[in-house]
N, C-alpha and C positions, 0 to 999 in steps of 0.2 A: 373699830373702823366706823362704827355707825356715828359714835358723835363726832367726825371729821368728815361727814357727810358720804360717806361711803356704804349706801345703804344695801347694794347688792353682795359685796362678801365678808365671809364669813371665815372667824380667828375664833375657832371652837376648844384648840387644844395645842399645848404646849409642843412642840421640837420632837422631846423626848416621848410625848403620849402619841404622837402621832407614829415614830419609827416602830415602839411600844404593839400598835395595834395594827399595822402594815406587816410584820413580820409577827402576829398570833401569838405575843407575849400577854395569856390574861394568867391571873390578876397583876395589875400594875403593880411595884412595887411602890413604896413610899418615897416622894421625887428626893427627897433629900438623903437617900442610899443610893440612889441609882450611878451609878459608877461606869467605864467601859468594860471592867472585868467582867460587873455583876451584868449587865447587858450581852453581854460573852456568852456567860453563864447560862443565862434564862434562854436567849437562842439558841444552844446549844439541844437546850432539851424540847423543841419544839419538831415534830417531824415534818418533812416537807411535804403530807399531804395537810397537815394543820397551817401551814405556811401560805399552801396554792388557797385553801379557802379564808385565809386571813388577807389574805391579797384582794382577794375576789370582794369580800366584803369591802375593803378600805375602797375599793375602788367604786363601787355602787354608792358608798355615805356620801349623803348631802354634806356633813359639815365642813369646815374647811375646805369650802369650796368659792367662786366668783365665775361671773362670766367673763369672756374679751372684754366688753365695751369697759365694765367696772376697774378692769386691772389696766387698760390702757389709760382709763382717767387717773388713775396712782401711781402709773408712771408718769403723766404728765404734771400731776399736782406737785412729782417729786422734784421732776426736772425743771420746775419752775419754784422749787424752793419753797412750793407751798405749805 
């Protein structure tokens, strides 16, 4: 995003790394196995207090994050085809 002049947000981590680390699935598995079984899987064995403070954490990280003003100029840069 930064070299399309978007310099307040931030693309730290992939779809998968992100659901990954929201629902307290560590260690990441290797992205080229990651499957919806295997996603199944690894969730499956996670308890839901590992869960509430994987939450808790995703939600505190700075990364993949922006403010309003940043995201409202990329919807606009969008909507004007920029």
């Amino acid at each position: 995003m930064r070299s399309h002049g978007f310099r307040q947000i931030r693309v730290d981590r992939t779809e998968g790394e992100l659901a990954l680390d929201s629902d307290g699935i560590q260690p990441h598995p290797a992205a080229s196995t990651l499957s919806p079984q295997l996603f199944a899987d690894l969730f499956a064995r996670v308890s839901m207090e590992q869960r509430r403070r994987a939450l808790l954490n995703f939600v505190h990280d700075d990364r993949d994050t922006t403010t309003p003003e940043a995201m409202a100029e990329l919807l606009a840069a969008v909507t004007r085809g920029a």
